[in-house]
PQR file of N, CA, C, O and H, with PARSE charges and radii, in Angstrom:
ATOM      1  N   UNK A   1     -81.394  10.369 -77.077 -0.4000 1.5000
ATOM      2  CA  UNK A   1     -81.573   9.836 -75.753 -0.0000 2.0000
ATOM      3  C   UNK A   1     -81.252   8.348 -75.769  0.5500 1.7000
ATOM      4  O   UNK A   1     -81.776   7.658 -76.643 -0.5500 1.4000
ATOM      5  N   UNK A   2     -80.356   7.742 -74.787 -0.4000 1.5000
ATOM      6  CA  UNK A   2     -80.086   6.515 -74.730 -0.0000 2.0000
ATOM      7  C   UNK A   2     -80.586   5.561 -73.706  0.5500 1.7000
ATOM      8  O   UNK A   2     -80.056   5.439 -72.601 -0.5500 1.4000
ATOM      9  H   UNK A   2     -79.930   8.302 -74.077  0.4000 1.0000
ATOM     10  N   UNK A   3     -81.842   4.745 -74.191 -0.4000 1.5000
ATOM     11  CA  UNK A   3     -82.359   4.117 -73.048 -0.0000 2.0000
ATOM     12  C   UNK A   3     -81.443   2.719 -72.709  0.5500 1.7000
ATOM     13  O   UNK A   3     -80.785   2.063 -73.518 -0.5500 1.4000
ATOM     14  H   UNK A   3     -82.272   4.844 -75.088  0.4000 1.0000
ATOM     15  N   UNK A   4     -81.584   2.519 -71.502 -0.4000 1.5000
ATOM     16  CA  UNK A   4     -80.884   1.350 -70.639 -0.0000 2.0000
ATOM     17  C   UNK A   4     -81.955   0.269 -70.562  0.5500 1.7000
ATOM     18  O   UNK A   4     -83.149   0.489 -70.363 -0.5500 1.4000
ATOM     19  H   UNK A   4     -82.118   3.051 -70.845  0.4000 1.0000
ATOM     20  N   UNK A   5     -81.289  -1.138 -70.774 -0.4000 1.5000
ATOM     21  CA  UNK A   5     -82.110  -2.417 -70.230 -0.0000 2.0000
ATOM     22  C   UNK A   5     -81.889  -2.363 -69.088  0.5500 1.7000
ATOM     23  O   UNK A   5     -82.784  -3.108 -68.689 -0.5500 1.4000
ATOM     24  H   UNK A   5     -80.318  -1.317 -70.936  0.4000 1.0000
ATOM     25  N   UNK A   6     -81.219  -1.957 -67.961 -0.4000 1.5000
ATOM     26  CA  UNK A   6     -81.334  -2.096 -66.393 -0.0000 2.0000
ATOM     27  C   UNK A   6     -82.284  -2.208 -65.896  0.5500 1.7000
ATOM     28  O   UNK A   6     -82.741  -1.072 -65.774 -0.5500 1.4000
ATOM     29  H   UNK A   6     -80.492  -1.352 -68.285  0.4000 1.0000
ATOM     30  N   UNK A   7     -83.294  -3.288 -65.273 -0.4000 1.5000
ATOM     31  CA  UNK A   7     -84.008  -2.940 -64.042 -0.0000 2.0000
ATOM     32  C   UNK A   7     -83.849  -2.337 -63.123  0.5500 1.7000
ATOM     33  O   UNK A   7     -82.832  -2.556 -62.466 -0.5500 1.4000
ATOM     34  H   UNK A   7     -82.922  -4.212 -65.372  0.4000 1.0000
ATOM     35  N   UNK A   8     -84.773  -1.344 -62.702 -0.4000 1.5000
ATOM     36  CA  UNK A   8     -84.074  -0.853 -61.458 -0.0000 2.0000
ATOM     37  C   UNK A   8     -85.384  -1.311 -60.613  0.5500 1.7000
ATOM     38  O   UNK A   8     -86.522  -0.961 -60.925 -0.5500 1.4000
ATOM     39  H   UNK A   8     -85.599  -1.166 -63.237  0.4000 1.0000
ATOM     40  N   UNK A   9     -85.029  -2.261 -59.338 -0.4000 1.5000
ATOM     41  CA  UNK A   9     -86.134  -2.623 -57.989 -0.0000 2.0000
ATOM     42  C   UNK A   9     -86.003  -1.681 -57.476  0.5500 1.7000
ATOM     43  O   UNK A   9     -84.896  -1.367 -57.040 -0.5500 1.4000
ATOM     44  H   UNK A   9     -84.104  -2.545 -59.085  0.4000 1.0000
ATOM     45  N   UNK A  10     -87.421  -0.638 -57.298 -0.4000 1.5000
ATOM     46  CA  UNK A  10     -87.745   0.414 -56.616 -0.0000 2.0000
ATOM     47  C   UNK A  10     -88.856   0.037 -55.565  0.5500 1.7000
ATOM     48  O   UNK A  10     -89.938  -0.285 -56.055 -0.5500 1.4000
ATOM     49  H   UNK A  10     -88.321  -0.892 -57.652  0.4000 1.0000
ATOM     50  N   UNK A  11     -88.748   0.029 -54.151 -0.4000 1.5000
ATOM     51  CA  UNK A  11     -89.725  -0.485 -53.364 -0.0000 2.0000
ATOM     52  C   UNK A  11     -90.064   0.888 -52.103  0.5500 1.7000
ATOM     53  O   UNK A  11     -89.378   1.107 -51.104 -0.5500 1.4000
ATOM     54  H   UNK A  11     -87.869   0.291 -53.752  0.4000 1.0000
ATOM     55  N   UNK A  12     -91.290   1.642 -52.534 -0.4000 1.5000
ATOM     56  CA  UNK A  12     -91.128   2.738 -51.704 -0.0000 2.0000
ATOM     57  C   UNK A  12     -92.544   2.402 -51.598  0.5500 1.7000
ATOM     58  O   UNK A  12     -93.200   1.732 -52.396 -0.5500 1.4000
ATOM     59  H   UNK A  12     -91.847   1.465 -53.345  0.4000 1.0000
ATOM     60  N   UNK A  13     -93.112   3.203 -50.017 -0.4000 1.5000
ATOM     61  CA  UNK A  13     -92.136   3.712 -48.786 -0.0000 2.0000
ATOM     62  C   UNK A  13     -91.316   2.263 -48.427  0.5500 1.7000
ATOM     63  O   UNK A  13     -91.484   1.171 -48.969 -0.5500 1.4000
ATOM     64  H   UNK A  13     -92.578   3.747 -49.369  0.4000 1.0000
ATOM     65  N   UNK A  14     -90.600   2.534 -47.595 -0.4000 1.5000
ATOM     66  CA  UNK A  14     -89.486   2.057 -46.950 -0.0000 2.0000
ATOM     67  C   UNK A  14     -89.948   1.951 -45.173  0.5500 1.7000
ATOM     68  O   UNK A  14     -90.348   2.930 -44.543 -0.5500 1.4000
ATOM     69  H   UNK A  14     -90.464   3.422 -47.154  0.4000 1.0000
ATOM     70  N   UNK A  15     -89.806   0.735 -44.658 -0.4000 1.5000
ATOM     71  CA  UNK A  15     -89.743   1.049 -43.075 -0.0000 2.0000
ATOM     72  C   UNK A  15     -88.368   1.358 -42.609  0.5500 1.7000
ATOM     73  O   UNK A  15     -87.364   0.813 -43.068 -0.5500 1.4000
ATOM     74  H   UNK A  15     -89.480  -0.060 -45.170  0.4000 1.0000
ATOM     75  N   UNK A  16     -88.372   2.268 -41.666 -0.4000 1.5000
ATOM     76  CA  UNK A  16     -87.723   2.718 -41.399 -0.0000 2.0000
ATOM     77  C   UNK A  16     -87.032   2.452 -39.706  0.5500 1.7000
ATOM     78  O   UNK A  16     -85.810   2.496 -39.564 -0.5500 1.4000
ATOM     79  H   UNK A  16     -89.187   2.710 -41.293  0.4000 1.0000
ATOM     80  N   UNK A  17     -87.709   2.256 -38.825 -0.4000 1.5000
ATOM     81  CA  UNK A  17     -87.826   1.739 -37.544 -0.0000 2.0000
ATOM     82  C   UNK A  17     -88.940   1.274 -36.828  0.5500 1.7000
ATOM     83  O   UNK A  17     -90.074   1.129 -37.286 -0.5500 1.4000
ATOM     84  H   UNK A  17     -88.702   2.220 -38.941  0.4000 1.0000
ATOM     85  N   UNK A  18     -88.502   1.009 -35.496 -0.4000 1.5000
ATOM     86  CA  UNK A  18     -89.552   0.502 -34.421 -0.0000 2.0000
ATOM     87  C   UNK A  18     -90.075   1.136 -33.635  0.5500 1.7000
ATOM     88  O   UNK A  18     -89.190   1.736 -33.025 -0.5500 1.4000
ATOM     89  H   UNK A  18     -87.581   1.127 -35.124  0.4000 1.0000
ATOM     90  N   UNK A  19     -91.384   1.479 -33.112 -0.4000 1.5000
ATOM     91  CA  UNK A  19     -91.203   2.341 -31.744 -0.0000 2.0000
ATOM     92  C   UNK A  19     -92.469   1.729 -31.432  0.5500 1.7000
ATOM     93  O   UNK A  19     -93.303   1.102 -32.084 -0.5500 1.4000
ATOM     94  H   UNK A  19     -92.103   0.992 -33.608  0.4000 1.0000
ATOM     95  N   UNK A  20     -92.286   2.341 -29.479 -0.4000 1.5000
ATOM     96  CA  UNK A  20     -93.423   1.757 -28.734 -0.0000 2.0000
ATOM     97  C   UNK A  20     -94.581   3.056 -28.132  0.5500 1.7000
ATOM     98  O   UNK A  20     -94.342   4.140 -27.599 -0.5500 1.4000
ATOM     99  H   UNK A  20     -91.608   2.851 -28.949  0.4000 1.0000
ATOM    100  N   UNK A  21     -95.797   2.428 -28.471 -0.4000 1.5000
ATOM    101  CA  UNK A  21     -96.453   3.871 -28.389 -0.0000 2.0000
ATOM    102  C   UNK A  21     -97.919   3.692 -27.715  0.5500 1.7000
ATOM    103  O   UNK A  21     -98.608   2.714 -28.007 -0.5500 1.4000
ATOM    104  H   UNK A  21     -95.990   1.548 -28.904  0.4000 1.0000
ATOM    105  N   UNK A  22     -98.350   4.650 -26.827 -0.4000 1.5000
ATOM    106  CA  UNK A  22     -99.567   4.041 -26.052 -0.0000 2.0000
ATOM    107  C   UNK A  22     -98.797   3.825 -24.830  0.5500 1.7000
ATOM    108  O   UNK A  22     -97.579   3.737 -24.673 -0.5500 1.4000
ATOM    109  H   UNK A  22     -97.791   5.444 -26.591  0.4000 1.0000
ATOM    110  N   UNK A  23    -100.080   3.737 -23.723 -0.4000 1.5000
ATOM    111  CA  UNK A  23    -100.066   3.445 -22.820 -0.0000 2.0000
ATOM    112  C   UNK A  23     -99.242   1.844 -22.356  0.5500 1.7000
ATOM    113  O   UNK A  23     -98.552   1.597 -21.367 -0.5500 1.4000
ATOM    114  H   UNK A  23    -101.069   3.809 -23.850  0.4000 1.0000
ATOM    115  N   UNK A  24     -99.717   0.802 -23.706 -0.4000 1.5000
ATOM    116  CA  UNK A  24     -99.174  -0.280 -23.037 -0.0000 2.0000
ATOM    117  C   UNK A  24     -98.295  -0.716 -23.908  0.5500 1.7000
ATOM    118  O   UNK A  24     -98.136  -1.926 -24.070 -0.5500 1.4000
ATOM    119  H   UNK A  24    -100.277   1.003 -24.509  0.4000 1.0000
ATOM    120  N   UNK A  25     -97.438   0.406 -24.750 -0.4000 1.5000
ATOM    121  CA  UNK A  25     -96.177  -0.212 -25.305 -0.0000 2.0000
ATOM    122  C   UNK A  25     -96.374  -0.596 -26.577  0.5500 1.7000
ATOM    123  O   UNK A  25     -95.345  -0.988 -27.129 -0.5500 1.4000
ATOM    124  H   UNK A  25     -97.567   1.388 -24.618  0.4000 1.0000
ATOM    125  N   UNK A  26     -97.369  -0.614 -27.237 -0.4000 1.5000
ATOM    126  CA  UNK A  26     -97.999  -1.469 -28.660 -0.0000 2.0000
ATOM    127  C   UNK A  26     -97.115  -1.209 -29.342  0.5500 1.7000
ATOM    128  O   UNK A  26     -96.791  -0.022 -29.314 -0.5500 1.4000
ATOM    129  H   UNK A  26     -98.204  -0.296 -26.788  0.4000 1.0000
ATOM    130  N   UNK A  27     -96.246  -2.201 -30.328 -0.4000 1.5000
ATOM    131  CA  UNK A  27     -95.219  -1.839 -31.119 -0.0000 2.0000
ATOM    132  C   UNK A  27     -95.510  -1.082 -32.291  0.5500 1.7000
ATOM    133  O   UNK A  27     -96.655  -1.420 -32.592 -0.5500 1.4000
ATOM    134  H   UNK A  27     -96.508  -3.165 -30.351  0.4000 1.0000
ATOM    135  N   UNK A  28     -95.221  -0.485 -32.879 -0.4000 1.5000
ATOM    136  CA  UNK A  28     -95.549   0.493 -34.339 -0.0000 2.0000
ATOM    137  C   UNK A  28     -94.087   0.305 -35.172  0.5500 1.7000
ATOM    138  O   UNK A  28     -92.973   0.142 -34.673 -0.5500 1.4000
ATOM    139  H   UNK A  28     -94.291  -0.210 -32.634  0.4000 1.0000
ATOM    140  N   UNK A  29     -94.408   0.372 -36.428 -0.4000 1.5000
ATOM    141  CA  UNK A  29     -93.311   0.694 -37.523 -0.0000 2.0000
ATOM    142  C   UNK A  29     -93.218   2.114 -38.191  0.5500 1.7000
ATOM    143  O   UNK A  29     -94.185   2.766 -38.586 -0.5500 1.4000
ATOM    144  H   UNK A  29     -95.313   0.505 -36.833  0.4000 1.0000
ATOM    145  N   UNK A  30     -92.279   2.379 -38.234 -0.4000 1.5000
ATOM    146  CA  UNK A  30     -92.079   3.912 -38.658 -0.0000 2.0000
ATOM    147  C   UNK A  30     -92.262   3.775 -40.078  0.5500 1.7000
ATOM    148  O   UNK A  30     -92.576   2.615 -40.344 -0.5500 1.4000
ATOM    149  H   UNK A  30     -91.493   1.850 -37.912  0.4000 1.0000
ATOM    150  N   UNK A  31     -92.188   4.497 -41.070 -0.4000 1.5000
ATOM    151  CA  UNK A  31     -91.929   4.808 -42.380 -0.0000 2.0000
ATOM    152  C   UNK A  31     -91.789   6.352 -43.123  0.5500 1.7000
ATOM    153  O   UNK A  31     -92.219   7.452 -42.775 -0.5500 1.4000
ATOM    154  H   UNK A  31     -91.933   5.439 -40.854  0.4000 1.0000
ATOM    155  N   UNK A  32     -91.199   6.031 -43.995 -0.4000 1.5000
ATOM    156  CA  UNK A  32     -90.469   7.217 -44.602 -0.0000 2.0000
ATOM    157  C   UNK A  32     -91.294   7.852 -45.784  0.5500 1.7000
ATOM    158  O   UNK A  32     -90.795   8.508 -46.699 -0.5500 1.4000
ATOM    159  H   UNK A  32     -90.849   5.138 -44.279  0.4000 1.0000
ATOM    160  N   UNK A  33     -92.914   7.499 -45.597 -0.4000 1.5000
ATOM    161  CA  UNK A  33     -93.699   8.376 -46.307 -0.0000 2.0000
ATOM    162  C   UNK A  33     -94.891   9.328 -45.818  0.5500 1.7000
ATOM    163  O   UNK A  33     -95.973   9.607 -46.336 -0.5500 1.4000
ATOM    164  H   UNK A  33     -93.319   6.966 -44.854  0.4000 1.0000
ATOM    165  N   UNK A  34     -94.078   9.847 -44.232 -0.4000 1.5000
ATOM    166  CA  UNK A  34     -94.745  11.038 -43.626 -0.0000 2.0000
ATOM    167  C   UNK A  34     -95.936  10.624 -43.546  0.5500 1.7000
ATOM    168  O   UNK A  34     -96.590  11.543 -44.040 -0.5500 1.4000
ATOM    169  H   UNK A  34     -93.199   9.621 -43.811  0.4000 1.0000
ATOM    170  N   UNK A  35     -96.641   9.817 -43.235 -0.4000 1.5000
ATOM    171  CA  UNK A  35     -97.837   8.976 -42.811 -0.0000 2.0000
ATOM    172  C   UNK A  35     -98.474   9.033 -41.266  0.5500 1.7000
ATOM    173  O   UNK A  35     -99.592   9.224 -40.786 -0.5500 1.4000
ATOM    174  H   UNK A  35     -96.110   9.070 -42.834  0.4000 1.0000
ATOM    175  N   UNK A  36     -97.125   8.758 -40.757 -0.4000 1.5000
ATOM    176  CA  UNK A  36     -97.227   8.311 -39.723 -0.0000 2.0000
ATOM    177  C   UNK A  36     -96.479   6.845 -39.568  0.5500 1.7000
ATOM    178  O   UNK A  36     -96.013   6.176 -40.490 -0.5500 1.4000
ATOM    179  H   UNK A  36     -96.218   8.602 -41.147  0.4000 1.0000
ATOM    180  N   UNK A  37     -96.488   6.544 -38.252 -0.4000 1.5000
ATOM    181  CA  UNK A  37     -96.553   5.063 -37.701 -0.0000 2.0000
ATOM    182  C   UNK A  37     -97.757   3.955 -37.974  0.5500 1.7000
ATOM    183  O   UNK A  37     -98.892   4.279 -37.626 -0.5500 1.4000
ATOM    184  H   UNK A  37     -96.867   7.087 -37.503  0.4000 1.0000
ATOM    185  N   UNK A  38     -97.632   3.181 -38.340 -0.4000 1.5000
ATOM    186  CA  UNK A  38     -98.301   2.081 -38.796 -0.0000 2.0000
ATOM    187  C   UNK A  38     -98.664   1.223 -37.426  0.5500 1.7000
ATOM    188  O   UNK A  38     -98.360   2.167 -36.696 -0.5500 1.4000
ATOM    189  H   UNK A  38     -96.709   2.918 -38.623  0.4000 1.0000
ATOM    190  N   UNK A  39     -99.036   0.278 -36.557 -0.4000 1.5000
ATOM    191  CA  UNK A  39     -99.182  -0.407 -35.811 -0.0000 2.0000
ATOM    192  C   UNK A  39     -98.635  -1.765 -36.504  0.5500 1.7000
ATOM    193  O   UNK A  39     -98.893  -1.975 -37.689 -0.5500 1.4000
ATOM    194  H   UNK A  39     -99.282  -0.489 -37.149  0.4000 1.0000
ATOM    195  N   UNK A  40     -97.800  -2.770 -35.665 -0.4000 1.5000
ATOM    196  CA  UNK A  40     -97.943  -4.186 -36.373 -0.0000 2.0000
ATOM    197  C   UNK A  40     -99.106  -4.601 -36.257  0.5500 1.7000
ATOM    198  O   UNK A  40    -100.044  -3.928 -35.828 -0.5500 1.4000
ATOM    199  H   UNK A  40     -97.590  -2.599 -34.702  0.4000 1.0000
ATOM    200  N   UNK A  41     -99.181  -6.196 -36.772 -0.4000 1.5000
ATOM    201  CA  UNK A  41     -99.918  -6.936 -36.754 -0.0000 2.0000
ATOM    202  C   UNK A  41    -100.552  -7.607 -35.407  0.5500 1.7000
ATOM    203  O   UNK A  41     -99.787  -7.741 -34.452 -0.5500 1.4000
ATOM    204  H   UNK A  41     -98.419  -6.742 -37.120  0.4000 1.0000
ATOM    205  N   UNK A  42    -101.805  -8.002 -35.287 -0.4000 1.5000
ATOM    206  CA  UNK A  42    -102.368  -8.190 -34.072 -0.0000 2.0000
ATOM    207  C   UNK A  42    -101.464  -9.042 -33.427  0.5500 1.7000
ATOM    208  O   UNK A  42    -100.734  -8.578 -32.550 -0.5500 1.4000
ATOM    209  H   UNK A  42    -102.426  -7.893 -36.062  0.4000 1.0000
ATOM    210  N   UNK A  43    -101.407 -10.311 -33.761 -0.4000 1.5000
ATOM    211  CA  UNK A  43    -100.263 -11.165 -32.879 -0.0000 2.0000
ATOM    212  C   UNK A  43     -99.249 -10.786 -32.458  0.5500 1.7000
ATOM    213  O   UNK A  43     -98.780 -11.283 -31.434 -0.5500 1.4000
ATOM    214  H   UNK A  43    -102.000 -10.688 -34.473  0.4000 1.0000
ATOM    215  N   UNK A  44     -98.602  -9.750 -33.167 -0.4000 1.5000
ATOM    216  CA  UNK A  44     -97.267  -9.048 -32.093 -0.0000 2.0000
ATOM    217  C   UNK A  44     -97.451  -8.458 -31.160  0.5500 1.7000
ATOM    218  O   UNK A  44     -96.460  -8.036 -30.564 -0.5500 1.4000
ATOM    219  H   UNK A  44     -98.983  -9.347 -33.998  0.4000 1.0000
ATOM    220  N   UNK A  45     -98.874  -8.156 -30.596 -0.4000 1.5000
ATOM    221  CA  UNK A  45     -99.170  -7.167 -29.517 -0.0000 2.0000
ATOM    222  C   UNK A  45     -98.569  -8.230 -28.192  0.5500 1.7000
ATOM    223  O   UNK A  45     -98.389  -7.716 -27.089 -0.5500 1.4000
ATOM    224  H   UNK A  45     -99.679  -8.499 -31.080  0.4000 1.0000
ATOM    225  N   UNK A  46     -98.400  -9.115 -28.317 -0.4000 1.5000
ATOM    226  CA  UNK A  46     -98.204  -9.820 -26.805 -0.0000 2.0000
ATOM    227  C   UNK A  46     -96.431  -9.970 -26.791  0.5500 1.7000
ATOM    228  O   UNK A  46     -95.759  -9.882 -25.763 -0.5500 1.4000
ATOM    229  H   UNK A  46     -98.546  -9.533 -29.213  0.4000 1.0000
ATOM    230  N   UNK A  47     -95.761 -10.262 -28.459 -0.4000 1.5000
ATOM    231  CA  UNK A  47     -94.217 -10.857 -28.066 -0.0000 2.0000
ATOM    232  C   UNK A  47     -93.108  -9.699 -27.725  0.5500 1.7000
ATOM    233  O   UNK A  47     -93.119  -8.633 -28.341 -0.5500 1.4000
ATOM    234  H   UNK A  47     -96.307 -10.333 -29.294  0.4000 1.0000
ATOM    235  N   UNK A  48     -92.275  -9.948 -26.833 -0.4000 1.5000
ATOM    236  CA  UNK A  48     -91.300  -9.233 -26.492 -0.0000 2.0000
ATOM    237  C   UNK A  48     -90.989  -8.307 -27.443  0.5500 1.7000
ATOM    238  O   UNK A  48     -91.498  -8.676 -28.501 -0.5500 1.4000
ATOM    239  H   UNK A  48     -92.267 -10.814 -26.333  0.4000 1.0000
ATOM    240  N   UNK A  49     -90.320  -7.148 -27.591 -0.4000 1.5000
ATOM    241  CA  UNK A  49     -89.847  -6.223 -28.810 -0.0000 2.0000
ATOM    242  C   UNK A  49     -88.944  -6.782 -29.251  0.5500 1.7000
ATOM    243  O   UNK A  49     -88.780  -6.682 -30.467 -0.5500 1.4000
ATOM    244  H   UNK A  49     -89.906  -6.849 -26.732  0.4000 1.0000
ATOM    245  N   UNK A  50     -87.850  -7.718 -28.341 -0.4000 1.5000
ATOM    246  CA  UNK A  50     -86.432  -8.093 -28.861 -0.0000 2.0000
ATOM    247  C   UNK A  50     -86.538  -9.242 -29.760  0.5500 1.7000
ATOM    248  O   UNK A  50     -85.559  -9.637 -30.394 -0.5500 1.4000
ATOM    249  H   UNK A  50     -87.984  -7.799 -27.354  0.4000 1.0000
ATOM    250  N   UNK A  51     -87.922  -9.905 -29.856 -0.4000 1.5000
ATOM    251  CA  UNK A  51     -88.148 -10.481 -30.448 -0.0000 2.0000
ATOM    252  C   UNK A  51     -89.003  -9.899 -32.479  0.5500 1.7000
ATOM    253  O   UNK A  51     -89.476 -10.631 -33.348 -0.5500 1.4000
ATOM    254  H   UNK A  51     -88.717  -9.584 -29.341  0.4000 1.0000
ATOM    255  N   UNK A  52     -88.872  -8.779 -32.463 -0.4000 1.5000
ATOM    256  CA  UNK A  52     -89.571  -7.994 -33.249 -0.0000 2.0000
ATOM    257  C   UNK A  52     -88.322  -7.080 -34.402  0.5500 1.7000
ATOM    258  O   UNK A  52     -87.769  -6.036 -34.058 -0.5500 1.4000
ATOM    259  H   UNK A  52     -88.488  -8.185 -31.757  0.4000 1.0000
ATOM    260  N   UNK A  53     -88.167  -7.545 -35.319 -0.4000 1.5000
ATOM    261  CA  UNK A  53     -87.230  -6.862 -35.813 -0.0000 2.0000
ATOM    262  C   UNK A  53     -87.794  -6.322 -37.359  0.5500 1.7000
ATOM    263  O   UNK A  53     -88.906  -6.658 -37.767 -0.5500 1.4000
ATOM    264  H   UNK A  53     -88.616  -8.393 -35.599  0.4000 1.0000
ATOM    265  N   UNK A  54     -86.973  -5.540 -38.063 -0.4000 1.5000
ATOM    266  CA  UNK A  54     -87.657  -4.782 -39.383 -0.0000 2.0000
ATOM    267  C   UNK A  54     -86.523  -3.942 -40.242  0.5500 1.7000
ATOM    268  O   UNK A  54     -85.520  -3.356 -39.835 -0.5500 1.4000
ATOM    269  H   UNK A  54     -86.070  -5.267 -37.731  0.4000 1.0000
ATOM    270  N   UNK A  55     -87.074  -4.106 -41.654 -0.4000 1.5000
ATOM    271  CA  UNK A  55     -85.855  -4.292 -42.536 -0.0000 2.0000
ATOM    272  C   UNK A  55     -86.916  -2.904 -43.683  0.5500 1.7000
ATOM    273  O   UNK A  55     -87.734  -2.180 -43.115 -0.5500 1.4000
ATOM    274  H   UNK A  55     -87.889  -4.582 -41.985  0.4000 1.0000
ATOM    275  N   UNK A  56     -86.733  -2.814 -44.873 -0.4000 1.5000
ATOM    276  CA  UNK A  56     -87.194  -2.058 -45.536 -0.0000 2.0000
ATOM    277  C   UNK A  56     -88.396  -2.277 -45.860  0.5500 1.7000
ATOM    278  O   UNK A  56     -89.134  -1.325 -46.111 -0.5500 1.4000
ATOM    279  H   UNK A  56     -86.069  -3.403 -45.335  0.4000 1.0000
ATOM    280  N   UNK A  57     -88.941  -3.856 -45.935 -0.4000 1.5000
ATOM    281  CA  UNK A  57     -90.569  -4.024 -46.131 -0.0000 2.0000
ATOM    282  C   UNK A  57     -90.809  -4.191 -45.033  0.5500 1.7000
ATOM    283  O   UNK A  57     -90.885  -5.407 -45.207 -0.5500 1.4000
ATOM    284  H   UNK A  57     -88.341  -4.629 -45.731  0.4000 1.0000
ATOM    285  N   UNK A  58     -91.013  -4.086 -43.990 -0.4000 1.5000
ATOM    286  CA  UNK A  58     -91.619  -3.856 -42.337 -0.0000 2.0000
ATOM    287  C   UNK A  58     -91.105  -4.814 -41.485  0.5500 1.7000
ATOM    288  O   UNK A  58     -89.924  -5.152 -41.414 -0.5500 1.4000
ATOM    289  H   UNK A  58     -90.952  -3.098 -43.849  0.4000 1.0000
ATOM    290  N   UNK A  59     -92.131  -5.286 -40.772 -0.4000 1.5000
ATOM    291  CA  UNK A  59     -91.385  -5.999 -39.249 -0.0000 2.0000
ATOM    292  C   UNK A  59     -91.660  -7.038 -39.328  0.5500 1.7000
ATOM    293  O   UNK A  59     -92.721  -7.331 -39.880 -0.5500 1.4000
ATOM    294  H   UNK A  59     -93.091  -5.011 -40.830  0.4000 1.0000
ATOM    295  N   UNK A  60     -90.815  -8.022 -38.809 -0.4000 1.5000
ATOM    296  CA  UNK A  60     -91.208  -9.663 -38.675 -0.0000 2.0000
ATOM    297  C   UNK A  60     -90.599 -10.214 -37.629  0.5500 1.7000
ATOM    298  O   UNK A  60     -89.662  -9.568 -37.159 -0.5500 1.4000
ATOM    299  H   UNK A  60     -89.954  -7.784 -38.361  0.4000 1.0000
ATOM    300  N   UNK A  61     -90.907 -11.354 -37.075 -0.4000 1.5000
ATOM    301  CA  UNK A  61     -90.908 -12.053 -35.917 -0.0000 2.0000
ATOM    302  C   UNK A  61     -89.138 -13.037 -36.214  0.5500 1.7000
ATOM    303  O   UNK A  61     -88.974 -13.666 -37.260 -0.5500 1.4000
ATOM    304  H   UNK A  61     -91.668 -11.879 -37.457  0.4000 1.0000
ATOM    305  N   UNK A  62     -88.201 -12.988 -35.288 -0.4000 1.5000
ATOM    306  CA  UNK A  62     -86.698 -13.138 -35.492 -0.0000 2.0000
ATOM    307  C   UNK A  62     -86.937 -14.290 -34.012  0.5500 1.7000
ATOM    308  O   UNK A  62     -87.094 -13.852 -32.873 -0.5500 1.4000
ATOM    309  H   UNK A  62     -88.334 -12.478 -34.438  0.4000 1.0000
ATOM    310  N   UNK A  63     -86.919 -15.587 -34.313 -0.4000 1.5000
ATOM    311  CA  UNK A  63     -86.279 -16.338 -33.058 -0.0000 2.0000
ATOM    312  C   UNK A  63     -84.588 -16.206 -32.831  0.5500 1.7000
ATOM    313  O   UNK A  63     -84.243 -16.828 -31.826 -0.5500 1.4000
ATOM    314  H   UNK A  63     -86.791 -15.943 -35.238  0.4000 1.0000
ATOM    315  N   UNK A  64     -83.786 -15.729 -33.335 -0.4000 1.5000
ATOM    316  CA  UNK A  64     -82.386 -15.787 -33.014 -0.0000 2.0000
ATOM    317  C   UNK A  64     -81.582 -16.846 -33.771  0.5500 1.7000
ATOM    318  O   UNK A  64     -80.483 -17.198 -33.343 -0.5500 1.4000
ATOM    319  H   UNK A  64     -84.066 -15.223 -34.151  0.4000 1.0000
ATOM    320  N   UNK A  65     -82.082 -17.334 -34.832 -0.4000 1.5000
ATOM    321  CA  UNK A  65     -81.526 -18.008 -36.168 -0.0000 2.0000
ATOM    322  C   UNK A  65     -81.857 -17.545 -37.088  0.5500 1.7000
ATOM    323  O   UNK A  65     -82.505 -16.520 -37.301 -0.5500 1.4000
ATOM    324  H   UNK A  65     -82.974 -17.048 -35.179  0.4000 1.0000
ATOM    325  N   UNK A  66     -81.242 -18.598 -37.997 -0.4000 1.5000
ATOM    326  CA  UNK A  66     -81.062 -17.428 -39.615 -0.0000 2.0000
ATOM    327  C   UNK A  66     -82.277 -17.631 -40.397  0.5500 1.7000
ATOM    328  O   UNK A  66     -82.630 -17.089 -41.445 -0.5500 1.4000
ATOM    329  H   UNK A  66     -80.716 -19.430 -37.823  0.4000 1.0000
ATOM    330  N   UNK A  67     -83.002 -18.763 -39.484 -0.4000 1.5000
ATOM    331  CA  UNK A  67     -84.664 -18.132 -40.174 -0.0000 2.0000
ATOM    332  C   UNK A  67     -85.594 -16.600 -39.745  0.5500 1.7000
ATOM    333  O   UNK A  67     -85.455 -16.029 -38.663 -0.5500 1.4000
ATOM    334  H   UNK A  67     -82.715 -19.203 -38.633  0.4000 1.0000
ATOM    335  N   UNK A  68     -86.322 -16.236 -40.607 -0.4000 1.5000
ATOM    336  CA  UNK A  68     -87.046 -15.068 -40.274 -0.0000 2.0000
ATOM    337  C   UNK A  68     -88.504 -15.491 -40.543  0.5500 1.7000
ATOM    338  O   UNK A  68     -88.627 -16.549 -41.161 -0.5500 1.4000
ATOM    339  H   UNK A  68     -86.435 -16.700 -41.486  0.4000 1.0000
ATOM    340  N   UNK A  69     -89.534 -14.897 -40.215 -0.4000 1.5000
ATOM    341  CA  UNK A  69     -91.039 -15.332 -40.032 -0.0000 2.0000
ATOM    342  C   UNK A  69     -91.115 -13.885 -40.805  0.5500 1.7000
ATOM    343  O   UNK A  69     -90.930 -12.799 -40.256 -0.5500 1.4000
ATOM    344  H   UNK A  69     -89.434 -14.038 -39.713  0.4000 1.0000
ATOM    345  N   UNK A  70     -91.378 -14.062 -41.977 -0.4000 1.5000
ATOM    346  CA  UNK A  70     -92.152 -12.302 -42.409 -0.0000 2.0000
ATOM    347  C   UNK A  70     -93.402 -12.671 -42.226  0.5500 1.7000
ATOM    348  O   UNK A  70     -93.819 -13.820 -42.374 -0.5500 1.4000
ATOM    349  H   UNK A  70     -91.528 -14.944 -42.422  0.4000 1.0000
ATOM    350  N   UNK A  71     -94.322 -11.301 -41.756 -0.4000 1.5000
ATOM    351  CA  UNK A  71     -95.840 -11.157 -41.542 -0.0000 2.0000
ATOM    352  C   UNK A  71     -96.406 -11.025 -43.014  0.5500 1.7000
ATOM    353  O   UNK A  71     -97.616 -10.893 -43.200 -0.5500 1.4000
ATOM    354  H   UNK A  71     -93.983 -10.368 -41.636  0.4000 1.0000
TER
END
């Protein structure tokens, strides 16, 4: 058997998308370990969605430059 020095970065679950759920829209993150939807964080309950974006470790706050705010 021939072992490898490769690291391999394994980061699971994975988010997967956004969705809005409830009566008043509360944003949620999807994920890809049959869980369910997660809710964000309290402070996102008030900002726009378009302002709400999410990558493989979950959702974070995007003003429209190439900075990002992770939660």
């Amino acid at each position: 058997m021939v072992q490898s020095n490769w690291k391999i970065d394994q980061e699971w679950p994975a988010c997967v998308g956004l969705s809005k759920i409830g009566k008043y829209g509360r944003v949620h993150t999807l994920w890809n370990d049959c869980k369910g939807s997660r809710p964000t964080p309290w402070y996102m309950r008030l900002i726009p969605m378009k302002y709400i974006k999410w990558d493989s470790k979950g959702s974070y706050l995007f003003y429209g430059t190439s900075k990002n705010i992770r939660n």
